[in-house]
ZAMARGU-4260 file (C-alpha; in steps of 0.2 Angstrom, whole numbers, plus 5000, padded with zeros to 4 digits):
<rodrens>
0) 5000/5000/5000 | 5007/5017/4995 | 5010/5031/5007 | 4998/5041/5001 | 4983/5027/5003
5) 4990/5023/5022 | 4991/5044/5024 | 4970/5041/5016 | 4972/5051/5000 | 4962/5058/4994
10) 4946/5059/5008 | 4958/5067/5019 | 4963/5086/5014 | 4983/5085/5010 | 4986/5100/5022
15) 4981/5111/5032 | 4968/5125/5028 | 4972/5144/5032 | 4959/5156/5035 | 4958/5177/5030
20) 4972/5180/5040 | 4984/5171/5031 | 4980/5181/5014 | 4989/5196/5023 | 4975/5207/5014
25) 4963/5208/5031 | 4950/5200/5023 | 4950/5208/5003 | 4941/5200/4991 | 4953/5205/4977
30) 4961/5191/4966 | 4982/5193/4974 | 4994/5191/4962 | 5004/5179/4973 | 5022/5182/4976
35) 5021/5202/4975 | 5015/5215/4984 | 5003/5227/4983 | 5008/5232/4965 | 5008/5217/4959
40) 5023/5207/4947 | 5024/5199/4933 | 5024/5177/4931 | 5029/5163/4922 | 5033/5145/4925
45) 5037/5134/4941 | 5049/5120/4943 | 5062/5131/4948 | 5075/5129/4963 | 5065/5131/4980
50) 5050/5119/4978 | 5051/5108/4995 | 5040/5093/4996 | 5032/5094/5016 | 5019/5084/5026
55) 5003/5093/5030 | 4995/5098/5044 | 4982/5086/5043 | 4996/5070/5037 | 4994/5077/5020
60) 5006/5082/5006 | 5010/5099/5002 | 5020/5108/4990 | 5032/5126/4992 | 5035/5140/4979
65) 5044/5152/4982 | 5042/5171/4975 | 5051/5169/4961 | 5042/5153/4955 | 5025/5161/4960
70) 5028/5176/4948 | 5033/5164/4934 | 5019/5153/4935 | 5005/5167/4935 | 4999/5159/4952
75) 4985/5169/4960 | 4974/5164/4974 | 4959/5172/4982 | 4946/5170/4998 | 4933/5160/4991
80) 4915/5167/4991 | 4899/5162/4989 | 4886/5166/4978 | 4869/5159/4968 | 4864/5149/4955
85) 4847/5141/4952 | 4844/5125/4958 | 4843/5115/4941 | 4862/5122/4939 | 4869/5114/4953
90) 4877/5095/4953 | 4887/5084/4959 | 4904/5077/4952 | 4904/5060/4944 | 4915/5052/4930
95) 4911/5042/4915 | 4925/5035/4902 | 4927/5043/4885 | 4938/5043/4869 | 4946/5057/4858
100) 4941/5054/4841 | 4944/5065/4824 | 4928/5078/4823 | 4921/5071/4807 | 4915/5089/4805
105) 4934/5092/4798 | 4937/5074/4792 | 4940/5068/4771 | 4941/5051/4767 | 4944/5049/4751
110) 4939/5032/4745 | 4941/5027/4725 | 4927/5035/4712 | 4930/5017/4700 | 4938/5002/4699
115) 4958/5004/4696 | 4975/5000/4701 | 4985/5012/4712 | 4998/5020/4702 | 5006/5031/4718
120) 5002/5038/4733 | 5009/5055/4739 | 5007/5057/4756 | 5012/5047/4770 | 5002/5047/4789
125) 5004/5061/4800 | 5008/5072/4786 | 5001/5090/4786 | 4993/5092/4768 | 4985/5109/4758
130) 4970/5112/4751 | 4970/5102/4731 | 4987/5094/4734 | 4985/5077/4725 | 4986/5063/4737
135) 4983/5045/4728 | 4985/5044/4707 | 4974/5029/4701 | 4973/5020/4681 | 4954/5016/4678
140) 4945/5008/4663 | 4931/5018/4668 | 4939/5035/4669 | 4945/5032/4652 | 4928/5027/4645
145) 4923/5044/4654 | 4936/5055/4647 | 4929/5046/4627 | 4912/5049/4630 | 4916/5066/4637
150) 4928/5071/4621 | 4914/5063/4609 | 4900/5073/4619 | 4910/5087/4615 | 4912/5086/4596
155) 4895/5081/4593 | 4888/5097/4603 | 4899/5108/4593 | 4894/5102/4577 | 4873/5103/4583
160) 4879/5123/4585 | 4885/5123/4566 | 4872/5117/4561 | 4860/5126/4571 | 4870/5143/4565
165) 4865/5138/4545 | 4847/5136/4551 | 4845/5152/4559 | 4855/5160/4543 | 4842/5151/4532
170) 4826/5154/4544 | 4831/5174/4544 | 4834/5174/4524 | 4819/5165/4523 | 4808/5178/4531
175) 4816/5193/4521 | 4812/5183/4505 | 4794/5180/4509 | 4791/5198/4515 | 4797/5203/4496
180) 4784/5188/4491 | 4798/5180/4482 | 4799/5163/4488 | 4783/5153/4490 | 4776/5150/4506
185) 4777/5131/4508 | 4799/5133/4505 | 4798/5147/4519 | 4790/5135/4531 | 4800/5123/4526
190) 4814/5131/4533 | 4806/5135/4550 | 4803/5116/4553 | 4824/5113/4548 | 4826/5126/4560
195) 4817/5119/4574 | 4824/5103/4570 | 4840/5111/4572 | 4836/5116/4590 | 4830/5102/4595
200) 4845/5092/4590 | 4857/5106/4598 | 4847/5104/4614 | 4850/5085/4613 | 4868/5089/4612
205) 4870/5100/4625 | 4862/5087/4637 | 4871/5073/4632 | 4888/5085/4637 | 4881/5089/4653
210) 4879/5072/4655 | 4895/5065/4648 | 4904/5082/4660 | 4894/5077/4676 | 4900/5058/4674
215) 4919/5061/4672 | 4917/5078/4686 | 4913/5063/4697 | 4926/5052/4693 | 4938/5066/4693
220) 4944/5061/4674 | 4939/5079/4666 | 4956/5085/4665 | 4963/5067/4666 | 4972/5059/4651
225) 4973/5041/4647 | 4961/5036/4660 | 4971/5045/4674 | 4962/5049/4690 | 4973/5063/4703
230) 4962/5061/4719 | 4965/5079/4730 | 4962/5083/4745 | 4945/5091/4747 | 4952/5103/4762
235) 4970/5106/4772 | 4973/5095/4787 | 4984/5081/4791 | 4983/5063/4785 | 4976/5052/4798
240) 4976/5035/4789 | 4982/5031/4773 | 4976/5013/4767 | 4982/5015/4749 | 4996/5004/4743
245) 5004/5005/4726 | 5001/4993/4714 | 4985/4988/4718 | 4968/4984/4713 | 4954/4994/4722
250) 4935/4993/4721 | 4924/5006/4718 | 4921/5017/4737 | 4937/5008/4744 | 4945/5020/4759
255) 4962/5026/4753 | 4967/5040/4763 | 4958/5051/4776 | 4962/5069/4781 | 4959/5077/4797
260) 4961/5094/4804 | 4967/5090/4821 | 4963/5107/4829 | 4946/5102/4834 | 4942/5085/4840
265) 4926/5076/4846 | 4926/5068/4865 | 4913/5052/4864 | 4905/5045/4879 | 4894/5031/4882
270) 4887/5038/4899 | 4876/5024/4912 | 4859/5022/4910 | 4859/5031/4930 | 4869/5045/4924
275) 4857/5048/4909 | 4848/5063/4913 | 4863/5073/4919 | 4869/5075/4901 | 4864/5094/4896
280) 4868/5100/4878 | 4883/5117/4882 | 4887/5110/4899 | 4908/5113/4900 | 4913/5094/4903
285) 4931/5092/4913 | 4941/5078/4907 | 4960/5069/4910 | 4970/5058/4898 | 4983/5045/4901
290) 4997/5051/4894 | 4995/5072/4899 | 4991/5067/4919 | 4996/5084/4925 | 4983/5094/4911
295) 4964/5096/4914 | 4954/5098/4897 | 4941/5104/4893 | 4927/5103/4881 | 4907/5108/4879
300) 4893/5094/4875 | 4888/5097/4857 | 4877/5080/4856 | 4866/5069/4865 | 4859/5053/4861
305) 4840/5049/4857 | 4839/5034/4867 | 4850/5020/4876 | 4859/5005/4867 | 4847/4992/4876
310) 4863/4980/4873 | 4874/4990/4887 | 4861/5001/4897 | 4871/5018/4891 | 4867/5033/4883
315) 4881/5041/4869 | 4886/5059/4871 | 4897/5069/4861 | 4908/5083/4864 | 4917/5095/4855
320) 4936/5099/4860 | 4947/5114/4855 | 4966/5108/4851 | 4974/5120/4844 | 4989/5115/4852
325) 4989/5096/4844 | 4994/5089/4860 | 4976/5079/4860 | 4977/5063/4848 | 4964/5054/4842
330) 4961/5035/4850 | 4967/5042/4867 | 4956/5038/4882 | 4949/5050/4893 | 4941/5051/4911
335) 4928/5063/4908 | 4919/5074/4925 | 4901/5074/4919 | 4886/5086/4931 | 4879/5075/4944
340) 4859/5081/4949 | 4861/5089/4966 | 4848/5103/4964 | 4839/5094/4983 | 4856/5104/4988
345) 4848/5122/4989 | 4851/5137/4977 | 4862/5148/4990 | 4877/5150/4998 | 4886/5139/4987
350) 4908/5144/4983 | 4909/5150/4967 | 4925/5147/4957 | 4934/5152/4942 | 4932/5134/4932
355) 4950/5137/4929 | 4954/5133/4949 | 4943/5114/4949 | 4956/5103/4941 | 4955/5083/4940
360) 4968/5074/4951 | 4968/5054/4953 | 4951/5057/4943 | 4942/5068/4955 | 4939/5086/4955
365) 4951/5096/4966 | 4956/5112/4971 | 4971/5118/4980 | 4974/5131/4994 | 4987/5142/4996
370) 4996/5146/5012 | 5006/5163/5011 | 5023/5162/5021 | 5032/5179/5027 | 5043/5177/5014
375) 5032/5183/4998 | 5032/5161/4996 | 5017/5151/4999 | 5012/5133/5001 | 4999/5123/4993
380) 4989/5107/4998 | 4975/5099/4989 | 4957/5098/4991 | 4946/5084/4983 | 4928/5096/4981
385) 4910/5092/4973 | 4908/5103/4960 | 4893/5107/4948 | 4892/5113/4930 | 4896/5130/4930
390) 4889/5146/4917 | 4900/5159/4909 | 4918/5154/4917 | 4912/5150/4933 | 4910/5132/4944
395) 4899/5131/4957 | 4908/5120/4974 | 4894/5111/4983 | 4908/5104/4996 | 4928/5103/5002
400) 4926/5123/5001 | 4921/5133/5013 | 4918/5153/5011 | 4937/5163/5017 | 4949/5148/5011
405) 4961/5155/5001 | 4960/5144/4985 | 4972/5146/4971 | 4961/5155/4956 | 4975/5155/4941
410) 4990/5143/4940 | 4982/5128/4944 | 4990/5116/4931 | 5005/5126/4937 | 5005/5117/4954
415) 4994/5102/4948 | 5012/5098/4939 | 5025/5102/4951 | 5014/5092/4967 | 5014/5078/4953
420) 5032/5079/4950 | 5035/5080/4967 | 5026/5065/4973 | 5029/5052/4958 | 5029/5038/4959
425) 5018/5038/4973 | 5005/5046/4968 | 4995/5048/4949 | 4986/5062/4944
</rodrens>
């Protein structure tokens, strides 16, 4: 059994909790810029020389900056305060897990238009590809049949347009001439019909181009040659699969490449049947993945299912994630923090905090609390909280807080990192 466990991480509080005095502000409301005094200072990162690793008041863990780290890692703190929100906003914290998966939204796949053989393929996975760049060149009989009809559509239509040039000549000589009575009736009608008949037969033509265009348009052979087809990429992004191989033979609809842009991704859920009616389309969900402990991402429920799969008793829920960074990759698993109904828990007097501050540490909603020292340094420990879905920027903690606590309101995946960092390999976050 780990330290930590025997120590009864995380239901006990990791150290000890300070009350208004300990701000030094006698009581001010005021986010402090931690670190500096009343003027404030300018942050950046921790990690640096002077983080201690100490036991808590309480048997808990605790982790020291000093004024130098404070001011590099934008670290700020603040009494917490309560405030209002209606009792349909407020809920309790539970988890569900989720996957990362490409938002198909931003997704090509490009599959083959007809039957042929791979001649090359241009790109390779993970490469970052432009708008029209060619990605897979393919040889197909039917592009080439395409690319004939298309050339024979072509010639016939412009010989319909000759002809149907002579018969408005003759139609217009014809009428002159009648108007002078000097061609008989029956040879100017005559003409009318050759003229109609022209324009039908034009019309005829014209279709059977639009037709023979459309055909090879689809294929992608109207500016091919010898049954040629150069598949593009419909928009930039970066190649997430690529299933063509050169030399061979494809079907008709089989996948060849697919294009993603990996800025925005979709988080999918499959939530119990129990947690069901928690999901609300723009709740701000919370959520961790394996392989970035120390981070706490977030993304806003864009989907919920109609019903439940009556195989597994869970309802699916999408979400849509903002990753503009790349450091999210598709196929990663997450532990998603999902609103948990606890309006029976009133509408007042609840601590209201930045979302920013609640991060997820070994899977449950945290917060930590700062305890100034006399040197412009400060302390931090970590508080496991129930939280609800917040509006605007704001979270609403229904527990672990009480109002006055200095609680750390910027810089949270700051400290998240360095306690993390501190405490491995005891403890996962």
């Amino acid at each position: 059994m780990s330290t930590l466990h025997r120590l009864g991480w995380p239901a006990i509080a990791l150290a000890a909790v300070l009350s208004h005095g300990c701000s030094g502000r006698n009581g001010e409301e005021k986010p402090q810029l931690a670190g500096t005094d009343s003027s404030g200072g300018m942050p950046a990162m921790p990690g640096m020389p002077g983080m201690a690793m100490d036991s808590g008041d309480r048997g808990g863990v605790a982790v020291s900056f000093t004024p130098e780290q404070l001011r590099r890692g934008r670290v700020r703190w603040a009494p917490a305060k309560t405030g209002e929100f209606g009792a349909a906003e407020l809920s309790a914290a539970a988890t569900v897990p989720g996957q990362i998966v490409p938002n198909e939204d931003r997704t090509t796949r490009v599959g083959a238009p007809a039957q042929g053989r791979v001649l090359a393929v241009r790109v390779s996975p993970g490469e970052r590809v432009r708008e029209g760049q060619v990605l897979v060149t393919l040889q197909s009989p039917e592009a080439g049949m395409a690319q004939s009809e298309l050339a024979k559509a072509t010639a016939a239509e412009a010989s319909e347009r000759a002809e149907l040039a002579y018969a408005t000549s003759a139609r217009d000589r014809a009428e002159r001439l009648l108007a002078l009575k000097a061609v008989p009736r029956q040879e100017y009608e005559r003409t009318i019909a050759d003229y109609q008949r022209a324009r039908a037969e034009m019309a005829q033509a014209e279709a059977e181009l639009q037709r023979a265009r459309s055909t090879a348009d689809n294929l992608g052979a109207a500016n091919a040659e010898s049954g040629q087809l150069a598949l593009r990429a419909a928009a930039p992004g970066v190649v997430l699969e690529r299933s063509a191989v050169p030399g061979t033979v494809v079907e008709a609809g089989a996948p060849l490449v697919v294009v993603t842009d990996p800025s925005s991704l979709w988080l999918t859920m499959d939530t119990p049947e129990r947690l069901s009616g928690l999901l609300r389309v723009g709740t701000t969900l919370s959520f961790v993945v394996a392989s970035l402990p120390a981070d706490t991402f977030r993304a806003r429920l864009r989907v919920v299912g109609a019903g439940l799969d009556p195989a597994t008793r869970t309802l699916p829920a999408r979400a849509v994630v903002p990753n503009r960074d790349g450091r999210l990759k598709p196929a990663m698993l997450a532990t998603v923090l999902i609103p948990a109904d606890s309006a029976r828990r009133g509408s007042a007097g609840v601590v209201i905090l930045p979302v920013g501050a609640v991060q997820l540490v070994d899977g449950k909603p945290a917060v930590f609390l700062a305890a100034p020292d006399r040197n412009g340094g400060a302390r931090f420990s970590v508080r496991q909280v129930e939280t609800t879905a917040g509006r605007g920027g704001s979270i609403a903690v229904v527990g672990g807080v009480t109002p006055g606590e200095l609680v750390v309101v910027e810089g949270a995946q700051a400290i998240k990192a360095e306690l993390r960092k501190a405490a491995s390999p005891k403890m996962e976050m």
